[in-house]
N, C-alpha and C positions, 0 to 999 in steps of 0.2 A: 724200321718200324716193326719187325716181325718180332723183336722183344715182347711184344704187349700180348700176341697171341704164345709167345714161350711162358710169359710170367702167368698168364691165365691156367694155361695147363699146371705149370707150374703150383699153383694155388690150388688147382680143381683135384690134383693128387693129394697134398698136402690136409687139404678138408676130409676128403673121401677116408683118408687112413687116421685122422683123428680121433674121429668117432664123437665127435662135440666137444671133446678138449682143446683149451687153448694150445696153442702153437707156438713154440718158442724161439722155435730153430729150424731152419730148413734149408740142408746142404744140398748144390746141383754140382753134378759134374757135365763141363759143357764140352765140345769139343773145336779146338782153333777153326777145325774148316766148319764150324756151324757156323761163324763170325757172328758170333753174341758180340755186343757191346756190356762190357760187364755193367758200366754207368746207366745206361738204357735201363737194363735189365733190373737193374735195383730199381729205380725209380719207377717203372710198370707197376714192378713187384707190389711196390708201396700201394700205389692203387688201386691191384685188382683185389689186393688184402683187406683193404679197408669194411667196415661190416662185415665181417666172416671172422671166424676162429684162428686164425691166419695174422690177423692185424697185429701189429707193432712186433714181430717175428721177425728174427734175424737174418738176411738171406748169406750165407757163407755159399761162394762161388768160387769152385775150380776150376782155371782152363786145362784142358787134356792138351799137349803138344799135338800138331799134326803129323805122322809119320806116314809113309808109303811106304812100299815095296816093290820090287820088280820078280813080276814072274818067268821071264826069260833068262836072265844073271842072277837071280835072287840077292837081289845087293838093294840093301834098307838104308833109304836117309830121311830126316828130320824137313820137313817143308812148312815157311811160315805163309804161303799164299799156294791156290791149288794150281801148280803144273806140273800135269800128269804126265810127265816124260820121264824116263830112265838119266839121270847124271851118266851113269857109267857107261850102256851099251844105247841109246840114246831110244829104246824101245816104248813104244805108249802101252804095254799092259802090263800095266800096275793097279795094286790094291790097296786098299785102303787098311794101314795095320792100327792105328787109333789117330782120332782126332775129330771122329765122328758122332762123338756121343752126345747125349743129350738126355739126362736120367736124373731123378731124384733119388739122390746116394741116402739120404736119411729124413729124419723130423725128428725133432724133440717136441713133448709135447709137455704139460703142467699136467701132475696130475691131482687130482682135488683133496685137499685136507679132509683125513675122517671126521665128524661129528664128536667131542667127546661130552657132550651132553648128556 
Protein backbone atom coordinates (compact mmCIF):
# COMPACT_ATOMS: atom_id res chain seq x y z
CA UNK A 1 0.00 0.00 0.00
CA UNK A 2 2.84 2.51 0.44
CA UNK A 3 2.65 2.85 -3.55
CA UNK A 4 -0.22 5.44 -3.16
CA UNK A 5 1.88 7.76 -0.82
CA UNK A 6 5.18 6.87 -3.46
CA UNK A 7 2.85 7.90 -6.51
CA UNK A 8 1.51 10.99 -4.64
CA UNK A 9 4.96 12.30 -4.03
CA UNK A 10 5.58 11.15 -7.16
CA UNK A 11 2.80 13.50 -8.74
CA UNK A 12 3.34 16.34 -5.97
CA UNK A 13 7.18 16.70 -7.81
CA UNK A 14 6.01 16.26 -10.98
CA UNK A 15 3.27 19.45 -10.71
CA UNK A 16 5.67 21.46 -8.61
CA UNK A 17 8.33 21.51 -11.66
CA UNK A 18 5.69 21.84 -14.30
CA UNK A 19 4.93 25.10 -13.81
CA UNK A 20 1.04 24.42 -15.22
CA UNK A 21 2.17 22.59 -18.24
CA UNK A 22 0.83 19.35 -19.03
CA UNK A 23 2.81 16.44 -18.24
CA UNK A 24 3.71 14.01 -20.49
CA UNK A 25 6.18 11.83 -19.13
CA UNK A 26 7.50 11.13 -15.83
CA UNK A 27 10.57 8.77 -15.46
CA UNK A 28 11.12 7.24 -11.56
CA UNK A 29 14.06 5.45 -10.76
CA UNK A 30 12.97 3.16 -7.81
CA UNK A 31 15.26 1.04 -6.03
CA UNK A 32 14.64 -3.15 -5.51
CA UNK A 33 15.04 -2.85 -1.67
CA UNK A 34 12.24 0.15 -1.76
CA UNK A 35 10.00 -3.08 -2.94
CA UNK A 36 7.88 -0.74 -5.32
CA UNK A 37 5.32 -2.97 -6.85
CA UNK A 38 5.80 -1.44 -10.32
CA UNK A 39 1.91 -2.74 -11.03
CA UNK A 40 0.82 -0.89 -7.80
CA UNK A 41 2.63 1.91 -8.67
CA UNK A 42 1.18 2.64 -12.02
CA UNK A 43 -2.05 2.14 -11.03
CA UNK A 44 -1.78 4.84 -7.85
CA UNK A 45 -0.01 6.73 -10.26
CA UNK A 46 -3.18 6.84 -12.46
CA UNK A 47 -5.17 8.16 -9.65
CA UNK A 48 -3.36 10.59 -7.74
CA UNK A 49 -3.01 12.15 -11.45
CA UNK A 50 -6.24 12.44 -12.15
CA UNK A 51 -7.38 16.43 -12.02
CA UNK A 52 -3.92 17.89 -12.10
CA UNK A 53 -1.40 18.45 -15.04
CA UNK A 54 0.00 15.10 -14.38
CA UNK A 55 -3.21 13.26 -15.84
CA UNK A 56 -2.90 10.74 -18.74
CA UNK A 57 1.18 11.14 -18.28
CA UNK A 58 3.34 8.28 -18.86
CA UNK A 59 4.86 6.68 -15.86
CA UNK A 60 8.17 4.98 -17.19
CA UNK A 61 9.67 2.93 -14.15
CA UNK A 62 13.23 1.87 -13.46
CA UNK A 63 14.04 -0.81 -10.93
CA UNK A 64 17.71 0.12 -9.52
CA UNK A 65 19.31 -3.57 -8.64
CA UNK A 66 20.01 -3.92 -5.06
CA UNK A 67 23.72 -4.13 -4.29
CA UNK A 68 25.63 -4.19 -1.01
CA UNK A 69 28.93 -4.02 0.23
CA UNK A 70 30.94 -5.26 2.89
CA UNK A 71 33.04 -3.07 4.82
CA UNK A 72 35.36 -5.48 6.55
CA UNK A 73 36.34 -7.72 3.09
CA UNK A 74 35.13 -5.10 0.73
CA UNK A 75 33.64 -7.66 -1.43
CA UNK A 76 30.37 -6.37 -3.45
CA UNK A 77 27.36 -8.57 -4.44
CA UNK A 78 24.13 -8.07 -5.99
CA UNK A 79 20.97 -8.99 -3.45
CA UNK A 80 17.39 -9.67 -4.62
CA UNK A 81 15.83 -9.63 -0.86
CA UNK A 82 17.54 -7.49 2.19
CA UNK A 83 20.23 -9.79 3.95
CA UNK A 84 22.54 -7.80 5.34
CA UNK A 85 25.19 -10.34 5.98
CA UNK A 86 28.66 -10.71 4.11
CA UNK A 87 28.66 -14.05 1.56
CA UNK A 88 32.20 -13.97 1.84
CA UNK A 89 33.49 -13.24 5.41
CA UNK A 90 30.04 -13.76 6.93
CA UNK A 91 30.23 -9.96 8.58
CA UNK A 92 26.87 -7.89 9.25
CA UNK A 93 28.50 -4.42 8.20
CA UNK A 94 27.57 -3.62 5.24
CA UNK A 95 26.24 -0.80 3.12
CA UNK A 96 23.99 -0.02 1.00
CA UNK A 97 25.92 0.60 -2.69
CA UNK A 98 22.44 1.05 -4.73
CA UNK A 99 19.06 -0.10 -4.70
CA UNK A 100 17.89 2.41 -2.39
CA UNK A 101 16.68 4.92 -4.45
CA UNK A 102 13.69 6.50 -5.04
CA UNK A 103 13.96 9.85 -7.22
CA UNK A 104 12.12 11.47 -10.17
CA UNK A 105 14.95 11.08 -12.77
CA UNK A 106 12.83 13.36 -15.30
CA UNK A 107 9.35 14.96 -16.80
CA UNK A 108 8.54 15.78 -19.89
CA UNK A 109 6.28 18.25 -20.16
CA UNK A 110 3.88 19.84 -23.51
CA UNK A 111 4.81 23.02 -24.13
CA UNK A 112 2.08 25.30 -25.49
CA UNK A 113 1.69 26.33 -29.18
CA UNK A 114 2.65 30.02 -29.86
CA UNK A 115 -0.44 32.15 -31.04
CA UNK A 116 0.07 32.85 -34.69
CA UNK A 117 -2.86 35.19 -34.91
Amino acid sequence: MHELSVAGAVVDTAIAHAAGRPVSVVTVRAGHLRQVVPRSLRFYFEIVARDTVVQGARLELEIVPGRLGCRACAHEWDVDSPAFRCPRCGGGDVTVLSGDELEVESIEVEEPTPCTA
